[in-house]
PyMOL Python script that loads the backbone (N, CA, C, O; Angstrom):
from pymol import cmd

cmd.read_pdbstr("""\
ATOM      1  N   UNK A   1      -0.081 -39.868  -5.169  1.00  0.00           N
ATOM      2  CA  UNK A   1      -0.963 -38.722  -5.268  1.00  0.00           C
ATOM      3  C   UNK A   1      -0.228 -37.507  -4.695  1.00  0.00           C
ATOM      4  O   UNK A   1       0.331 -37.576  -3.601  1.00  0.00           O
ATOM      5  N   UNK A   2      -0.230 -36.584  -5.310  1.00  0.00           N
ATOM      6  CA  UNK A   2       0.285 -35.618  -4.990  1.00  0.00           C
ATOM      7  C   UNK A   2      -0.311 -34.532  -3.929  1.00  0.00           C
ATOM      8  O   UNK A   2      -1.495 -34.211  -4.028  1.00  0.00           O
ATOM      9  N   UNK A   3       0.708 -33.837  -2.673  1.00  0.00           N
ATOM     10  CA  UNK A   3      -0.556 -33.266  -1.915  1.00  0.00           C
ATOM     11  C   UNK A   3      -0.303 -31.828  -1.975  1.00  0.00           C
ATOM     12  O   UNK A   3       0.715 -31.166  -2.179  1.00  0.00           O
ATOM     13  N   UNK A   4      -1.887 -31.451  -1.668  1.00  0.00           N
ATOM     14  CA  UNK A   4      -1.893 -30.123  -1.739  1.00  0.00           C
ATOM     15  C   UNK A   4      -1.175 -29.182  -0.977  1.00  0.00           C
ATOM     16  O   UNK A   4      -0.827 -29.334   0.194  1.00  0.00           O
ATOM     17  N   UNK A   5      -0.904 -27.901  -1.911  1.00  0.00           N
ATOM     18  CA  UNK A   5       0.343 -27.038  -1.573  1.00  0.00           C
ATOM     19  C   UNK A   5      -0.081 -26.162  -0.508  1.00  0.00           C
ATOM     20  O   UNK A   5      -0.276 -24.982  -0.799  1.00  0.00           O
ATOM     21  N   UNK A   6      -0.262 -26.565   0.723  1.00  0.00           N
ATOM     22  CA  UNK A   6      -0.499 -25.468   1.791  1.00  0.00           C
ATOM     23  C   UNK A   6      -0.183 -24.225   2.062  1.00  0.00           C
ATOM     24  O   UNK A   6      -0.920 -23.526   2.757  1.00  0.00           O
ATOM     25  N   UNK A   7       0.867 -23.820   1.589  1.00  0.00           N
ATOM     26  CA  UNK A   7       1.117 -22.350   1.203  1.00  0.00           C
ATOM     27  C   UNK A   7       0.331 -21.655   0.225  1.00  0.00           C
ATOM     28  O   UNK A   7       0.778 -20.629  -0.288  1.00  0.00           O
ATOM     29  N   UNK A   8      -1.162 -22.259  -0.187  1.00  0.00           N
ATOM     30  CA  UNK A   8      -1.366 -21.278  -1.177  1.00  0.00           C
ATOM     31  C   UNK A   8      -2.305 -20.182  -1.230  1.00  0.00           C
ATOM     32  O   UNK A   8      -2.787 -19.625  -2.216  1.00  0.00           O
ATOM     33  N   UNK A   9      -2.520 -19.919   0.276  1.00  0.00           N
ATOM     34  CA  UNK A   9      -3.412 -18.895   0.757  1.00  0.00           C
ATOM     35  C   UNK A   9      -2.644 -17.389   1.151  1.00  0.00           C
ATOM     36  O   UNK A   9      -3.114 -16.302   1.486  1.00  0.00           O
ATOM     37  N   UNK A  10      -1.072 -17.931   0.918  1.00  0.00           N
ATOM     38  CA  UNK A  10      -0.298 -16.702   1.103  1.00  0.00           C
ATOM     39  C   UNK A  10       0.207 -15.569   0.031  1.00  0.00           C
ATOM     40  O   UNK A  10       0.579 -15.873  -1.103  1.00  0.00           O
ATOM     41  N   UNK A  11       0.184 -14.610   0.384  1.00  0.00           N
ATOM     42  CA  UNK A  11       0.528 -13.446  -0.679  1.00  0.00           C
ATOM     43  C   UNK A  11       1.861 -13.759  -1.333  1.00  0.00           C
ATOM     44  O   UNK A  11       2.837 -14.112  -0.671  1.00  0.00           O
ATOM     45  N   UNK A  12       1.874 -13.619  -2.652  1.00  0.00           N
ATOM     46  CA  UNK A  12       3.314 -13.034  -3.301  1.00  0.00           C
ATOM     47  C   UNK A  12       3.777 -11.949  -3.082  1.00  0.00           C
ATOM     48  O   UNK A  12       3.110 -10.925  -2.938  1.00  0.00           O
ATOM     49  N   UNK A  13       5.311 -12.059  -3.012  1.00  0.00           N
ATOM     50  CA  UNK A  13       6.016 -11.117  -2.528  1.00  0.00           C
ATOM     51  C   UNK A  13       6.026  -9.537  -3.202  1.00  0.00           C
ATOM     52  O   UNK A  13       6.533  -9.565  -4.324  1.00  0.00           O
ATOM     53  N   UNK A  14       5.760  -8.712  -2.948  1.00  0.00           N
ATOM     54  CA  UNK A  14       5.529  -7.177  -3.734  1.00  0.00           C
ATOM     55  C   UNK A  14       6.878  -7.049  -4.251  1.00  0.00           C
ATOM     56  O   UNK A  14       7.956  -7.267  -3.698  1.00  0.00           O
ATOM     57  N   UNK A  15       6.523  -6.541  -5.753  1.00  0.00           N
ATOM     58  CA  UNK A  15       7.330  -6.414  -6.537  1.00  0.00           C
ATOM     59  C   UNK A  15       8.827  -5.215  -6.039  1.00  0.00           C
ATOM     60  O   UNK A  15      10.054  -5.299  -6.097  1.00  0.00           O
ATOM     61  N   UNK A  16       7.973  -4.327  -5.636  1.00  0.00           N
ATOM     62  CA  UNK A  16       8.763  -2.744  -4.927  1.00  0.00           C
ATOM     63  C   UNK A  16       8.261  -2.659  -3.714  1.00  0.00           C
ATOM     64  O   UNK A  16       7.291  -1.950  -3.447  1.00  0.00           O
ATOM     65  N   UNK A  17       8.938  -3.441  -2.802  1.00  0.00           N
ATOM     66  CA  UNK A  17       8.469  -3.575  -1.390  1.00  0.00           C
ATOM     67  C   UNK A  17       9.225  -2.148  -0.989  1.00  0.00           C
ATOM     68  O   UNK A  17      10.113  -1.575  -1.620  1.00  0.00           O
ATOM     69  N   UNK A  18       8.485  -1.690   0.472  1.00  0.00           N
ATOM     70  CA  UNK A  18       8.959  -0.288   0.946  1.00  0.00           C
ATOM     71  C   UNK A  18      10.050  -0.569   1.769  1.00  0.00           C
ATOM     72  O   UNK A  18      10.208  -1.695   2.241  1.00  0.00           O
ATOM     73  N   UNK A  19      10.691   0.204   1.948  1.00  0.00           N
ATOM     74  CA  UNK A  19      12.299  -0.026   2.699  1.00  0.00           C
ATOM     75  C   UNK A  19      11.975   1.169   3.902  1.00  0.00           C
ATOM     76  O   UNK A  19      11.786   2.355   3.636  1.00  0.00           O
ATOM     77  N   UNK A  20      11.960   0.685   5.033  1.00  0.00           N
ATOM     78  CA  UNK A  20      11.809   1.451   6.151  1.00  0.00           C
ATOM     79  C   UNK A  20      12.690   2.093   6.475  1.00  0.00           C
ATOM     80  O   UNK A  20      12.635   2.284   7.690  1.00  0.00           O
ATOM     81  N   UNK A  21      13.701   2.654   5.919  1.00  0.00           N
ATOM     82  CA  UNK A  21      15.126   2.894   6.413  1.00  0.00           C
ATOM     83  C   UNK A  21      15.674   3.835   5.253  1.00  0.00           C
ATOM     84  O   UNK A  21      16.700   4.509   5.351  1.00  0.00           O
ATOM     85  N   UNK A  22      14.818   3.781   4.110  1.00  0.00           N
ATOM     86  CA  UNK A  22      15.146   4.704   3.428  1.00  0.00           C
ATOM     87  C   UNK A  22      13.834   5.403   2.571  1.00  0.00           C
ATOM     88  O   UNK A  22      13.932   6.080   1.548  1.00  0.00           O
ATOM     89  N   UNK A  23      12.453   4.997   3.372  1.00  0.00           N
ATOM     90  CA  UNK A  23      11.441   5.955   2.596  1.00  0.00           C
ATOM     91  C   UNK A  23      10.659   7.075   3.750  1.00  0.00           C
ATOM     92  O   UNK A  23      10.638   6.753   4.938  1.00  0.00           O
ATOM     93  N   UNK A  24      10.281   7.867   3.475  1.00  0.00           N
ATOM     94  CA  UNK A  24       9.416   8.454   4.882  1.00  0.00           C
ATOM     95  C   UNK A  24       7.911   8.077   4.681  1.00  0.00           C
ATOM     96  O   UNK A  24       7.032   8.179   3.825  1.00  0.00           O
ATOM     97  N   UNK A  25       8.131   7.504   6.154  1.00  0.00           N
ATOM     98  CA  UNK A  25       6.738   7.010   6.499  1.00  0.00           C
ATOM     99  C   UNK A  25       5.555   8.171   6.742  1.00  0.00           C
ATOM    100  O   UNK A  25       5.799   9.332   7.071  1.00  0.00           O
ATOM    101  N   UNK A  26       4.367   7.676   6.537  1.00  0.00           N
ATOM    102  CA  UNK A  26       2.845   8.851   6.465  1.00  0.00           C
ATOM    103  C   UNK A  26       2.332   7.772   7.348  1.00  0.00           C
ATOM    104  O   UNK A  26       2.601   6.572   7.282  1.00  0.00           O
ATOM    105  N   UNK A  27       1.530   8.403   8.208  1.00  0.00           N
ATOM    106  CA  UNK A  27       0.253   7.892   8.525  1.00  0.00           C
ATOM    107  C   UNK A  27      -1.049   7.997   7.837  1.00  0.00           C
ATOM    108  O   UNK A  27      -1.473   9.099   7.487  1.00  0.00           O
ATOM    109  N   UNK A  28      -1.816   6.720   7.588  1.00  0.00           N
ATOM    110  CA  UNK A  28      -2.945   6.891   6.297  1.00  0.00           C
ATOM    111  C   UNK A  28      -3.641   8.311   6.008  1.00  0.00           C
ATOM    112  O   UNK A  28      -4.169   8.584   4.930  1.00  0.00           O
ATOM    113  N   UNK A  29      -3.555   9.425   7.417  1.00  0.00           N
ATOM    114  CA  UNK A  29      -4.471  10.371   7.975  1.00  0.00           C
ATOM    115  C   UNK A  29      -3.782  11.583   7.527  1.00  0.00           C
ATOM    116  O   UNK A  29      -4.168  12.733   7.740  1.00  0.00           O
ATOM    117  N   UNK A  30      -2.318  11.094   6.637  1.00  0.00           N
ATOM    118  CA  UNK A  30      -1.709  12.183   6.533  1.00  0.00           C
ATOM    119  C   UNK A  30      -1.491  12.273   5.011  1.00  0.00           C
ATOM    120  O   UNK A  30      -0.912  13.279   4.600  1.00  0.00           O
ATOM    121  N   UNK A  31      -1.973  11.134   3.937  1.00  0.00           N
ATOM    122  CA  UNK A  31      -2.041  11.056   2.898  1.00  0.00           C
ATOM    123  C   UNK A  31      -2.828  12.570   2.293  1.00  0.00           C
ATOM    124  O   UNK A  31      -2.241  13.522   1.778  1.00  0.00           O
ATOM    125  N   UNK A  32      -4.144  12.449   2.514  1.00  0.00           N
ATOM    126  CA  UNK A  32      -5.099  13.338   1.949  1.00  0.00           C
ATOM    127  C   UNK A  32      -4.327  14.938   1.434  1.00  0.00           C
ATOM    128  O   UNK A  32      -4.454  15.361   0.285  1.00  0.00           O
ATOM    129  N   UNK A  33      -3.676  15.549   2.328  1.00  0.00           N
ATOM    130  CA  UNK A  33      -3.182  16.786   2.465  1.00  0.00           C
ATOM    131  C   UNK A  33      -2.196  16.599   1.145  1.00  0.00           C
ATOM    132  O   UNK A  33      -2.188  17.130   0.035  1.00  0.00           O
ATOM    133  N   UNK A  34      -1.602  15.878   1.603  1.00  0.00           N
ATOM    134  CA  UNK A  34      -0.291  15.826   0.453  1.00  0.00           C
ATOM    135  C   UNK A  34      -1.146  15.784  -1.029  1.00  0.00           C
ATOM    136  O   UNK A  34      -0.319  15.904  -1.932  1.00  0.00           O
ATOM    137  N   UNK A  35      -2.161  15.688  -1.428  1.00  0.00           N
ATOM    138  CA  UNK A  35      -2.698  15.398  -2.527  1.00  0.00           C
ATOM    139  C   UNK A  35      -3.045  16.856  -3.343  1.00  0.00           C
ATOM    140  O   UNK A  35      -2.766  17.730  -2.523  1.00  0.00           O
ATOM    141  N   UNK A  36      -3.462  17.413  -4.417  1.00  0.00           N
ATOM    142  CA  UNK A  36      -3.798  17.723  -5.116  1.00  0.00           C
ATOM    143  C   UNK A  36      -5.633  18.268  -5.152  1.00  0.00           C
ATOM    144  O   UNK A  36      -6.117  19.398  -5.088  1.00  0.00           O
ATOM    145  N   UNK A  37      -6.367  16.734  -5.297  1.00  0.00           N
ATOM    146  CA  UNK A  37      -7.502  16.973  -5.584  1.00  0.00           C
ATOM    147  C   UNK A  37      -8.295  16.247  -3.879  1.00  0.00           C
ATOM    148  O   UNK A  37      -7.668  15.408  -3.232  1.00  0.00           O
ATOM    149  N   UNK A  38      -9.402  16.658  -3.511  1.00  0.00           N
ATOM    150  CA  UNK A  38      -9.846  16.672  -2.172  1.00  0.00           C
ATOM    151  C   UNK A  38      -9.878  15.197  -2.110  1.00  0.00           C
ATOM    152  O   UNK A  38     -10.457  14.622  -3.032  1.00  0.00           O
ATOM    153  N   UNK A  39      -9.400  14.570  -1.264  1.00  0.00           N
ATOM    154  CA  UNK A  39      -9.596  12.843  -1.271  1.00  0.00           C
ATOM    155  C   UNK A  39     -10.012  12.572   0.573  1.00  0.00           C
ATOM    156  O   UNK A  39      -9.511  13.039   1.596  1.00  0.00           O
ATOM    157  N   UNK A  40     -10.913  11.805   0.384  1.00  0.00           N
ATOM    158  CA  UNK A  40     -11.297  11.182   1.995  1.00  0.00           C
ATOM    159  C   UNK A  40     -10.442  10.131   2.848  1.00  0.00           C
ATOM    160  O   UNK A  40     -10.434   9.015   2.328  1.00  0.00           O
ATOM    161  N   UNK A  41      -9.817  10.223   3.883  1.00  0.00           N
ATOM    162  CA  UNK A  41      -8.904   9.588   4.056  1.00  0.00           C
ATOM    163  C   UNK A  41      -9.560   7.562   3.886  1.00  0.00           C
ATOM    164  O   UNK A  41      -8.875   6.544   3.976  1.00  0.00           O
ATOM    165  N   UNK A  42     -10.583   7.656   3.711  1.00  0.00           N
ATOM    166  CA  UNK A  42     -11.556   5.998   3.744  1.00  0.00           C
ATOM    167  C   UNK A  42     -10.547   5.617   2.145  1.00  0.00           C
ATOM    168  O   UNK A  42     -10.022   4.568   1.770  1.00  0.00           O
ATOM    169  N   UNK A  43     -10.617   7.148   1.446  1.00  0.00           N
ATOM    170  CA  UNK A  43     -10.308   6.677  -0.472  1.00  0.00           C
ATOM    171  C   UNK A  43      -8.837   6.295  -0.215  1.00  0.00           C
ATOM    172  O   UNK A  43      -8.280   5.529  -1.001  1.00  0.00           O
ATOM    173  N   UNK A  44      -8.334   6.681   0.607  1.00  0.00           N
ATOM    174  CA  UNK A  44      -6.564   5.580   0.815  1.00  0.00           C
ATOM    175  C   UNK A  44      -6.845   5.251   1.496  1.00  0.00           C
ATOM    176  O   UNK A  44      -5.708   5.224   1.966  1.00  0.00           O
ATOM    177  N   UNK A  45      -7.685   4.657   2.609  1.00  0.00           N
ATOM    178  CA  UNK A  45      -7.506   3.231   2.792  1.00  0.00           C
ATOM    179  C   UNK A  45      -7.910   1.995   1.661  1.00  0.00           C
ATOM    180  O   UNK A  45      -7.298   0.970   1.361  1.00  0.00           O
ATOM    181  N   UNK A  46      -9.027   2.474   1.242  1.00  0.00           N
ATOM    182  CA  UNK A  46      -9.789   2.028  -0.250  1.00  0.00           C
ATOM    183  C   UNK A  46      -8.663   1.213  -0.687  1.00  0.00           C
ATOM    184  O   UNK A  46      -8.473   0.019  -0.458  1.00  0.00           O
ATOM    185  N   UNK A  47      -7.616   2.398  -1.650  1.00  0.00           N
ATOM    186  CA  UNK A  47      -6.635   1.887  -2.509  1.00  0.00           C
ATOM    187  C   UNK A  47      -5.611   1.460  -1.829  1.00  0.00           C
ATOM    188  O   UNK A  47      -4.668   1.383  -2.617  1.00  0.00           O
ATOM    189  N   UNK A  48      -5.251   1.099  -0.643  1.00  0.00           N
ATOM    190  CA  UNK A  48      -4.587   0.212   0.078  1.00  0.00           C
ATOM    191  C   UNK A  48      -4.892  -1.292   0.264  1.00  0.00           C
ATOM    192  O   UNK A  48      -4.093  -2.216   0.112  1.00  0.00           O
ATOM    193  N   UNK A  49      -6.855  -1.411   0.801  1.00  0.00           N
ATOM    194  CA  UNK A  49      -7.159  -2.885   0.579  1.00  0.00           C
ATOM    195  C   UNK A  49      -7.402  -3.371  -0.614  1.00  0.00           C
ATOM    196  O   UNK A  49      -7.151  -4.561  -0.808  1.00  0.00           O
ATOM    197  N   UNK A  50      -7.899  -2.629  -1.584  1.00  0.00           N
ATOM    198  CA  UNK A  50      -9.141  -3.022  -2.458  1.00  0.00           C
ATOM    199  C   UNK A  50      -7.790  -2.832  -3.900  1.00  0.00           C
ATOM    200  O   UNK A  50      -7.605  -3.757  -4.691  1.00  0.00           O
ATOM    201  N   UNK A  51      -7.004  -1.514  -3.983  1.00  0.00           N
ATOM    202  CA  UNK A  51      -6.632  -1.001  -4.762  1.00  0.00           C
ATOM    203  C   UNK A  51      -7.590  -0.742  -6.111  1.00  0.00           C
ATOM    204  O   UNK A  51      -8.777  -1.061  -6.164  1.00  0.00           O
ATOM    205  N   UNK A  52      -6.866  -0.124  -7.148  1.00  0.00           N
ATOM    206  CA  UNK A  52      -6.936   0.880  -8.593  1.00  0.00           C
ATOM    207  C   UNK A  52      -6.409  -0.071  -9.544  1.00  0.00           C
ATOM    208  O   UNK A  52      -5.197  -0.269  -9.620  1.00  0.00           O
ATOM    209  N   UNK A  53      -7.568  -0.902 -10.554  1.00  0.00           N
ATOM    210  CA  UNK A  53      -6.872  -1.495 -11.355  1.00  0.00           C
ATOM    211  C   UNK A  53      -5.634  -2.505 -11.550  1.00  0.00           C
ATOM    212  O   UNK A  53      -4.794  -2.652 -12.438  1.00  0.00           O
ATOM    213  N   UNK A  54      -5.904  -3.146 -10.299  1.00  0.00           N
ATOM    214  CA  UNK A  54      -5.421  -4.111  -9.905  1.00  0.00           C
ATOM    215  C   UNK A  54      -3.786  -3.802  -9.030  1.00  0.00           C
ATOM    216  O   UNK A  54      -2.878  -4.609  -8.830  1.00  0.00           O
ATOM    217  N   UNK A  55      -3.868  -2.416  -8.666  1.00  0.00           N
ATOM    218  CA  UNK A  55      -2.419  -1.979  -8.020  1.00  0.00           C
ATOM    219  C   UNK A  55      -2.728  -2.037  -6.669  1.00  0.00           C
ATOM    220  O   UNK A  55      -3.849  -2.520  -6.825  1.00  0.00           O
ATOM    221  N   UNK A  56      -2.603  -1.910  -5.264  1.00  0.00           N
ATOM    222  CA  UNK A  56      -2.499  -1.676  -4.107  1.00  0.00           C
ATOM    223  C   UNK A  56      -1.412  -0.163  -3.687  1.00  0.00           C
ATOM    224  O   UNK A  56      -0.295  -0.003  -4.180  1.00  0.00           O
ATOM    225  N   UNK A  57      -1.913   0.581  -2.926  1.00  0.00           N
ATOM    226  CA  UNK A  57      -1.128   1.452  -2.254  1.00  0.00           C
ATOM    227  C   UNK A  57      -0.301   0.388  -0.952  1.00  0.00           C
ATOM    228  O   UNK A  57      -0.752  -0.235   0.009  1.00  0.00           O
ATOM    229  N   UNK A  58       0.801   0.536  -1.395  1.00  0.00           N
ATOM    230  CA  UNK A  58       1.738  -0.301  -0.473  1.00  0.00           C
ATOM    231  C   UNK A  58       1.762   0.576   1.277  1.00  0.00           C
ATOM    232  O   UNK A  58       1.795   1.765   1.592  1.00  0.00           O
ATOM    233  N   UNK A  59       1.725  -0.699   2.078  1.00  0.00           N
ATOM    234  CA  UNK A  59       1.200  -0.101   3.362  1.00  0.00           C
ATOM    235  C   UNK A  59       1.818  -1.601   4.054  1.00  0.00           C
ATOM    236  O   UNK A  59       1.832  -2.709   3.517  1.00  0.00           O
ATOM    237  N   UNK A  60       2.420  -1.128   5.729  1.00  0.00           N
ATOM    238  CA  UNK A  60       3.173  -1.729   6.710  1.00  0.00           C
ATOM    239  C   UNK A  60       2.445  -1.273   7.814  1.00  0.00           C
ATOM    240  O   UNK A  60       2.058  -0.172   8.206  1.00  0.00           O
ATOM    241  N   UNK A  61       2.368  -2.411   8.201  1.00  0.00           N
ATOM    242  CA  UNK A  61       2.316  -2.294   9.839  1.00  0.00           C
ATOM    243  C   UNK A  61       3.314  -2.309  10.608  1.00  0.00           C
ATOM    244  O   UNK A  61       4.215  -3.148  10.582  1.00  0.00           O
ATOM    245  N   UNK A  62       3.187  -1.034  11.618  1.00  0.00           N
ATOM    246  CA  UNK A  62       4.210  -1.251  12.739  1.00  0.00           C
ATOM    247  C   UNK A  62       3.542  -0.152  14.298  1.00  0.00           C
ATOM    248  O   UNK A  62       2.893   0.865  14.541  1.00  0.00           O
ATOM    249  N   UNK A  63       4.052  -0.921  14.758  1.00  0.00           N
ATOM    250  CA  UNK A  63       3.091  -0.452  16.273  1.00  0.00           C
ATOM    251  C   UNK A  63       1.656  -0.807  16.294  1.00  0.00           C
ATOM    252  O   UNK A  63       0.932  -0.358  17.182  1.00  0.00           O
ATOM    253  N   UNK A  64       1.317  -1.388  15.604  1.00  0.00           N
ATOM    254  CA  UNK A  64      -0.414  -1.531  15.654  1.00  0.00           C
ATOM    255  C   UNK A  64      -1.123  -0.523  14.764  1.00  0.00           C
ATOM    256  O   UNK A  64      -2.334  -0.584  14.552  1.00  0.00           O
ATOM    257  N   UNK A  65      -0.022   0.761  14.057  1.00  0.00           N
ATOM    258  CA  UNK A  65      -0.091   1.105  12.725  1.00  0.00           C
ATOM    259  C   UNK A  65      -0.191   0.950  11.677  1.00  0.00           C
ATOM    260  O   UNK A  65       0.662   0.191  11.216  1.00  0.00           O
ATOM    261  N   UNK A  66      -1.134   1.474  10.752  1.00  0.00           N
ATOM    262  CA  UNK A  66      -0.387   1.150   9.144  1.00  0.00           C
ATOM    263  C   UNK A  66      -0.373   2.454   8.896  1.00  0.00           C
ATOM    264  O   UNK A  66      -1.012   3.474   9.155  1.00  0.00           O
ATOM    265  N   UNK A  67       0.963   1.939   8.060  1.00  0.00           N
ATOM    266  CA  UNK A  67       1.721   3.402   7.647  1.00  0.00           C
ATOM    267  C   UNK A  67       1.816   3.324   5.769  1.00  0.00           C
ATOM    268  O   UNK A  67       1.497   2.351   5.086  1.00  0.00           O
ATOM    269  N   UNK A  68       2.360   4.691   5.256  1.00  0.00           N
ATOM    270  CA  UNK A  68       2.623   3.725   3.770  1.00  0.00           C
ATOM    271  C   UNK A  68       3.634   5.004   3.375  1.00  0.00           C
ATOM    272  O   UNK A  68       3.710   5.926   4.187  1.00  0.00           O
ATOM    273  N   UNK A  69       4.225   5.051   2.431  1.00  0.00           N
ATOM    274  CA  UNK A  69       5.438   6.657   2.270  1.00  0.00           C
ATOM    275  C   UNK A  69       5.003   7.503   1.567  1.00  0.00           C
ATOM    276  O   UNK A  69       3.777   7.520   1.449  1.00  0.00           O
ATOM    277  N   UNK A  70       5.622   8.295   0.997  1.00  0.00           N
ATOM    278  CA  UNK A  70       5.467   9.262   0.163  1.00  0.00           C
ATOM    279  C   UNK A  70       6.116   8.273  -1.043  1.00  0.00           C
ATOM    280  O   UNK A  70       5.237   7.985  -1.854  1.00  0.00           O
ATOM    281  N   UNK A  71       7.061   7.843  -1.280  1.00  0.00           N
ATOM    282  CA  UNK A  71       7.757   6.685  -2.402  1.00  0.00           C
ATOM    283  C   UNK A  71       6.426   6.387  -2.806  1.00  0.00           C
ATOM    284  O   UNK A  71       6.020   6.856  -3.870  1.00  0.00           O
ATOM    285  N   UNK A  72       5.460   5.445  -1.883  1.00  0.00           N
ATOM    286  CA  UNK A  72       5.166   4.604  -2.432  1.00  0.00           C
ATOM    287  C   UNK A  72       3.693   4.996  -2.797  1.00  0.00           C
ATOM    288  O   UNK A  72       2.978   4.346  -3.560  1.00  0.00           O
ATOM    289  N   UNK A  73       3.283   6.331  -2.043  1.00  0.00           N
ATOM    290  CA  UNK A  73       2.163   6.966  -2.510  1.00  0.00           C
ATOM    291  C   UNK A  73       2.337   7.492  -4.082  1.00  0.00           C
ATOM    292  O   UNK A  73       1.367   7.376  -4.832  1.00  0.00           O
ATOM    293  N   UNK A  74       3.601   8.082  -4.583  1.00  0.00           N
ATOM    294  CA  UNK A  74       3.829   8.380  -5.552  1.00  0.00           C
ATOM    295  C   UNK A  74       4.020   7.143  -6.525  1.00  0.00           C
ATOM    296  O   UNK A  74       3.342   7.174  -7.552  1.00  0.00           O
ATOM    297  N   UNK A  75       4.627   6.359  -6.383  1.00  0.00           N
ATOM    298  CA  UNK A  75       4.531   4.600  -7.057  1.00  0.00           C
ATOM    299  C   UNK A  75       3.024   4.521  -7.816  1.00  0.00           C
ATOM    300  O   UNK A  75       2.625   4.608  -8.977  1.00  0.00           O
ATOM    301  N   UNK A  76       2.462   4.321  -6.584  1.00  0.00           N
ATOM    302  CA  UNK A  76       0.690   4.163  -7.193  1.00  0.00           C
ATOM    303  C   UNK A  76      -0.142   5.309  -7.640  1.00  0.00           C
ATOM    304  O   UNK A  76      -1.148   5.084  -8.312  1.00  0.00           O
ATOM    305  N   UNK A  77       0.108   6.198  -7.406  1.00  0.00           N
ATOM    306  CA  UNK A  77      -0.127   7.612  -8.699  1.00  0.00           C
ATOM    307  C   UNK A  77       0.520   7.443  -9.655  1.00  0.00           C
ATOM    308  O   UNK A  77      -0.078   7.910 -10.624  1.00  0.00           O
ATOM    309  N   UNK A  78       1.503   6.989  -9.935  1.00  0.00           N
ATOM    310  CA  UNK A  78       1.975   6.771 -11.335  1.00  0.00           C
ATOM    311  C   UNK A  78       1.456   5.364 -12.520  1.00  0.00           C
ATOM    312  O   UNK A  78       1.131   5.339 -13.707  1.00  0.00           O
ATOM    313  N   UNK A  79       1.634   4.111 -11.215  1.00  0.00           N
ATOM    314  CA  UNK A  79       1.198   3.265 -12.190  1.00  0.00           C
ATOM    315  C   UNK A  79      -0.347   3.077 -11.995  1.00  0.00           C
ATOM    316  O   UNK A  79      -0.739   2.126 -12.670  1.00  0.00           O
ATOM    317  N   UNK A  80      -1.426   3.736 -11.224  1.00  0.00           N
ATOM    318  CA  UNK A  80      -2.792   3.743 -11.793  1.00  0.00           C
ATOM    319  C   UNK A  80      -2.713   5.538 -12.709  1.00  0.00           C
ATOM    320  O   UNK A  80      -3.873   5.932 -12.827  1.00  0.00           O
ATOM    321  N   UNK A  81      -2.316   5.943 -12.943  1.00  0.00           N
ATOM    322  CA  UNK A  81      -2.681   7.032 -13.627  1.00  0.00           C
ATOM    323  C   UNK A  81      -2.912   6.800 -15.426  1.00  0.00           C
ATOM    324  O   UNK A  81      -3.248   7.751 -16.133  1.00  0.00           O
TER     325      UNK A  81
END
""", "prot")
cmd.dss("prot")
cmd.show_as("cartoon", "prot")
cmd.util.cbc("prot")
cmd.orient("prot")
């Protein structure tokens, strides 16, 4: 009998993971401004947990932060648009 695959509660690996070393980091609080049309900073966290059509705004923790870039804010404006 074959046994069950215990790893299968874990995420797959993101396709365009963020590179800390070569993107600039935002704090979620600093998204809104950079935008265009008036957005609530709750609407990126939104599309960070929940995401747009099945995309996620790519987001890291560090310091007890989550952070996410300008790269990758622009990433997910492009492929939910």
């Amino acid at each position: 009998m074959p046994r069950p695959n215990i790893n299968s509660n874990t995420k797959p690996p993101r396709s365009t993971p963020m590179h800390l070393l070569t993107e600039d980091l935002l704090g979620m609080s600093e998204v809104p401004p950079l935008l265009q049309k008036r957005v609530n900073v709750s609407t990126v966290w939104r599309w960070a947990n929940r995401g747009i059509k099945g995309n996620k705004l790519e987001t890291i923790k560090l310091g007890g932060k989550t952070l996410t870039s300008q790269q990758a804010l622009t990433r997910f404006i492009e492929t939910t648009a």
